[in-house]
C-alpha positions in Angstrom: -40.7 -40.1 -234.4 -41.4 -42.8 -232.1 -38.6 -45.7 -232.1 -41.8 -48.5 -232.3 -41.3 -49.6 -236.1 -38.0 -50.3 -236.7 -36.0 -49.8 -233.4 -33.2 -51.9 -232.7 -33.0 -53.7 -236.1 -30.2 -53.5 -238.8 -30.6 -51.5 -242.3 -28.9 -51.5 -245.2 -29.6 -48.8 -247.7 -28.0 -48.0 -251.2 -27.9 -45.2 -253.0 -28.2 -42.9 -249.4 -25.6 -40.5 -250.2 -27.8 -38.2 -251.8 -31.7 -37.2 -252.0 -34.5 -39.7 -251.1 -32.0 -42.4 -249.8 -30.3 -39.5 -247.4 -33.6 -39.3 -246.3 -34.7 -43.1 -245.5 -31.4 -43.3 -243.4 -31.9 -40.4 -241.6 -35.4 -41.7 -240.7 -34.2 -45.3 -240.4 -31.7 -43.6 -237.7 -34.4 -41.9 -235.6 -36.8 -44.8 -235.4 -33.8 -46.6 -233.7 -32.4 -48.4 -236.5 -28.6 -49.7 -237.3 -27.9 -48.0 -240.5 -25.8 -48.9 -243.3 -25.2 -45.8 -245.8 -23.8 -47.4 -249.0 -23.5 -45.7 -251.8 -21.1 -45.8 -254.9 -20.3 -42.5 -253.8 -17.9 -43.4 -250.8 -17.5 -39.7 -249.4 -20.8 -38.4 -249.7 -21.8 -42.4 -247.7 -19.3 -41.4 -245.5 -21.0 -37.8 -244.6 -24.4 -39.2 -244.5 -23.4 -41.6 -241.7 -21.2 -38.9 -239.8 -24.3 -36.6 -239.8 -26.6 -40.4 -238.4 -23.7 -41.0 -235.7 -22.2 -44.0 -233.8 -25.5 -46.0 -235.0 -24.2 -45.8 -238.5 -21.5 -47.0 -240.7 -20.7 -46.1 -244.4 -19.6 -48.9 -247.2 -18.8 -47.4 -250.7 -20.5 -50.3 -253.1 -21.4 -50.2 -256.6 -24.6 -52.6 -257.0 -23.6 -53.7 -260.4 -20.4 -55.4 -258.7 -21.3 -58.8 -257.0 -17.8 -58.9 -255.0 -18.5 -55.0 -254.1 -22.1 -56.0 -252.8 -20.3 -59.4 -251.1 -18.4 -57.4 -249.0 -21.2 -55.1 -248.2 -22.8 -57.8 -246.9 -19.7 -59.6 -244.7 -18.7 -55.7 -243.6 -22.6 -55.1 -241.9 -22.5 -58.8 -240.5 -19.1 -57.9 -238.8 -20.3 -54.9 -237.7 -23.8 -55.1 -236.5 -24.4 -58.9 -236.8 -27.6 -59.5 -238.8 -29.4 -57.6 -241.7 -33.1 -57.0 -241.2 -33.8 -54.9 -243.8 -32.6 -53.6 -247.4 -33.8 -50.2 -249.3 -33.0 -50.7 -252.8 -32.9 -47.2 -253.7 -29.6 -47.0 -255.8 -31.0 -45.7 -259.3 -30.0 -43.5 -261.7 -32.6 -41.6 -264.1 -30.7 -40.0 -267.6 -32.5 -38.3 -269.9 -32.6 -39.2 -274.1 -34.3 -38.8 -276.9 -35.4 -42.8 -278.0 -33.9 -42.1 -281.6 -30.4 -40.7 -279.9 -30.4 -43.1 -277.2 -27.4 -44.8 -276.5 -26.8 -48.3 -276.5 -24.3 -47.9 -273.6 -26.5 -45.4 -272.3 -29.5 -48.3 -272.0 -27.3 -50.8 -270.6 -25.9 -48.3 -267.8 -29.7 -47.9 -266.7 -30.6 -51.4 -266.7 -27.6 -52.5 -265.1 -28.1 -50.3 -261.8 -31.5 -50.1 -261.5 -32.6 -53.7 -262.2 -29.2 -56.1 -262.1 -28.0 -53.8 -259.2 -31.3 -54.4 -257.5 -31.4 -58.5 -258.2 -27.6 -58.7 -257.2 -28.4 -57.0 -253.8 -31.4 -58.5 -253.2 -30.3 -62.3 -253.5 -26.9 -61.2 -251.5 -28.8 -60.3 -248.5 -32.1 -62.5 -249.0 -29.7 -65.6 -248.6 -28.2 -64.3 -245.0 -31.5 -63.4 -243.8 -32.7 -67.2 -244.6 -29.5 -68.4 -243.1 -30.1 -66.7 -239.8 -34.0 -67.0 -240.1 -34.7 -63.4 -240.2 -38.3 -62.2 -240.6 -37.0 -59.5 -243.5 -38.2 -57.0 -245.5 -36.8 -55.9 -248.7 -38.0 -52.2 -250.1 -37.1 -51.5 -253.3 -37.7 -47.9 -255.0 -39.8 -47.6 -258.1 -41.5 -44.9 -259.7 -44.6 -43.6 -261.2 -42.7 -43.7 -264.3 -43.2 -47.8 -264.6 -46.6 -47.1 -265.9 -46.8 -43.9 -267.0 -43.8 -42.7 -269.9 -42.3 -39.7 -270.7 -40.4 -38.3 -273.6 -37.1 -38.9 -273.2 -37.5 -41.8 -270.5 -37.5 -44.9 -272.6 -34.6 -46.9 -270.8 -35.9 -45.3 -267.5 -39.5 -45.7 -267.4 -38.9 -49.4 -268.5 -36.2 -50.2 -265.9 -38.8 -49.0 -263.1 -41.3 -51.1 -265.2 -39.1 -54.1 -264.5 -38.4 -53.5 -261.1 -42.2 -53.7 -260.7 -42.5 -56.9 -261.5 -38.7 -58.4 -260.2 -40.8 -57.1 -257.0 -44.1 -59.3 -257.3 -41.8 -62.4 -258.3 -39.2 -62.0 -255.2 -42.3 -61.4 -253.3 -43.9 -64.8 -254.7 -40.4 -66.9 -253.9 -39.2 -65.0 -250.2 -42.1 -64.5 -248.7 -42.9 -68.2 -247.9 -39.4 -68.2 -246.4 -40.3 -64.8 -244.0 -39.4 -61.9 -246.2 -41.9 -59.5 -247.6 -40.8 -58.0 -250.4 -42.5 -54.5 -251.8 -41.8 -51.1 -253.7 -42.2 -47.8 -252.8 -43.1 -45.7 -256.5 -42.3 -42.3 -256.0 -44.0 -39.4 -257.9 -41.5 -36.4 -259.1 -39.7 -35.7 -256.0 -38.1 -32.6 -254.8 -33.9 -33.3 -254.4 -31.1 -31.1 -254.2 -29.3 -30.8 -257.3 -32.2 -31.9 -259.4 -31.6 -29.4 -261.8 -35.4 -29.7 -263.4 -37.1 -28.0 -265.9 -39.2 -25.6 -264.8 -42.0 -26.2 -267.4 -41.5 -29.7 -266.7 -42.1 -29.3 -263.0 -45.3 -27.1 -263.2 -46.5 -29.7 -266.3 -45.9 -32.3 -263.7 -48.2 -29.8 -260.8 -51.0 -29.4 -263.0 -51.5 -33.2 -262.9 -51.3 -34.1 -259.2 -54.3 -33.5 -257.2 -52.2 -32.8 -253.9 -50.7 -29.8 -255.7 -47.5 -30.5 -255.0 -44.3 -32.3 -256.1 -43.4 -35.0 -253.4 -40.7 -34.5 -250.7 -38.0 -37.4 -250.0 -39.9 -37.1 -246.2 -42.4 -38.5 -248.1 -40.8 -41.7 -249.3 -39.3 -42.2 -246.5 -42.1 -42.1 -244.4 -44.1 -44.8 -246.6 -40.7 -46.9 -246.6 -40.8 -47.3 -242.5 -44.1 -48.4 -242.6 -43.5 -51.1 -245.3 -40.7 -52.0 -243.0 -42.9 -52.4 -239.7 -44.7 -55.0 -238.1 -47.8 -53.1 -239.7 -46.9 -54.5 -242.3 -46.5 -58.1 -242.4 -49.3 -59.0 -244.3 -48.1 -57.2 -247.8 -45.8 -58.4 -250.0 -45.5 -58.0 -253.6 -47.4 -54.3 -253.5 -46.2 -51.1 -255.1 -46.9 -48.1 -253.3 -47.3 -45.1 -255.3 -46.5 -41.9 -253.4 -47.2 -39.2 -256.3 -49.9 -36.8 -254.3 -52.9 -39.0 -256.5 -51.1 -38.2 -260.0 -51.1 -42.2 -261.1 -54.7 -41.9 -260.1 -55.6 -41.6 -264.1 -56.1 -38.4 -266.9 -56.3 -35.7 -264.0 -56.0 -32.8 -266.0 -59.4 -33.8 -268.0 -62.5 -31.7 -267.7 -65.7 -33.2 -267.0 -66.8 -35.8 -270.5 -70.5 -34.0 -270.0 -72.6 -31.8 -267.8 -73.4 -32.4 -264.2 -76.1 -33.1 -262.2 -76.9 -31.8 -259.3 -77.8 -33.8 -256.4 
């Protein structure tokens, strides 16, 4: 990939120890970017940036911890000087039954997807106004915020939120030079996924592309919300699920055809 969308500017993403968010980094890394791997998992940060190089450092944070996230923030400052961009991509996604779900359970989910988001995002939103950076903030949804699932009540309403924490960040920074948008992944292909087979090809059956996504794909839609393609969106979600959100795709035609 050409370094012409993000090269030369400073990136922090969390959660990019592992799966999609390895992936962003990576990509961040060959478009020329200054990448900062957080993740709560401080070795597996640690390898990521090893495998990125000297353009890379690593900062174990956990986004539900405002002094963790703090220090994330004065650490990349120190280091590389500013903060153009932030991936919000830290998330976790348990599965329960609603009637046997957890009450801690709940509060875990909501806590790193949608406080660990806000706590990020207002950390690095204020720097970026301080030193009048033209941001962007990504954050990482899913299809799952308006389409549920068994077993995804906590889930599928934390991405719900996150939705709409996007449109009303986008509605507040963006008048002060940040765009703020999602990225909503379909079901993506990670290592370590450990998926249900039946699950997956259920999943299949509905997407018109015929395929479960790839983390390439995420990443490559995250760049471009990053660009300078993109200055005129803010508050968008971007569903990259192969057409699947598209509607009932597994329906058969409601009558006969006509030919034309």
């Amino acid at each position: 990939m050409a370094a012409t969308m993000s090269s030369g500017r400073v990136v922090i993403v969390t959660g990019a120890a592992h799966g999609i968010g390895r992936e962003i980094a990576h990509a961040f890394a060959a478009d020329g970017s200054k990448v900062v791997v957080a993740d709560i998992n401080g070795q597996g940060a640690e390898a990521v940036a090893g495998e990125i190089g000297s353009t890379a450092i690593s900062f174990p944070v956990d986004v539900r911890n405002r002094s963790q996230i703090d220090k994330l923030v004065v650490t990349t400052l120190q280091h590389f000087g500013t903060i153009d961009i932030l991936v919000n991509n830290a998330g976790v996604y348990p599965n329960s039954p609603f009637l046997e779900l957890d009450e801690a359970e709940w509060d875990a989910v909501f806590d790193i997807n949608v406080k660990g988001m806000y706590l990020v995002s207002q950390a690095v939103a204020h720097e970026m106004i301080a030193r009048h950076v033209k941001g962007r903030i990504i954050n990482l949804s899913s299809g799952a915020a308006i389409s549920g699932r068994p077993g995804g009540a906590h889930y599928c309403s934390s991405k719900a939120a996150i939705n709409m924490l996007t449109k009303v960040m986008a509605i507040e920074l963006t008048p002060k030079g940040i765009t703020v948008n999602a990225v909503a992944p379909g079901l993506i292909e990670v290592p370590d996924a450990d998926l249900n087979k039946d699950y997956v090809n259920a999943i299949v059956a509905g997407i018109p592309a015929g395929r479960i996504g790839r983390p390439s794909d995420i990443a490559r839609a995250v760049l471009f919300l990053a660009s300078p393609e993109s200055d005129f969106i803010s508050g968008s979600i971007l569903y990259v699920d192969g057409g699947s959100t598209a509607g009932r795709t597994t329906l058969p035609f409601s009558g006969k055809t006509r030919k034309a």
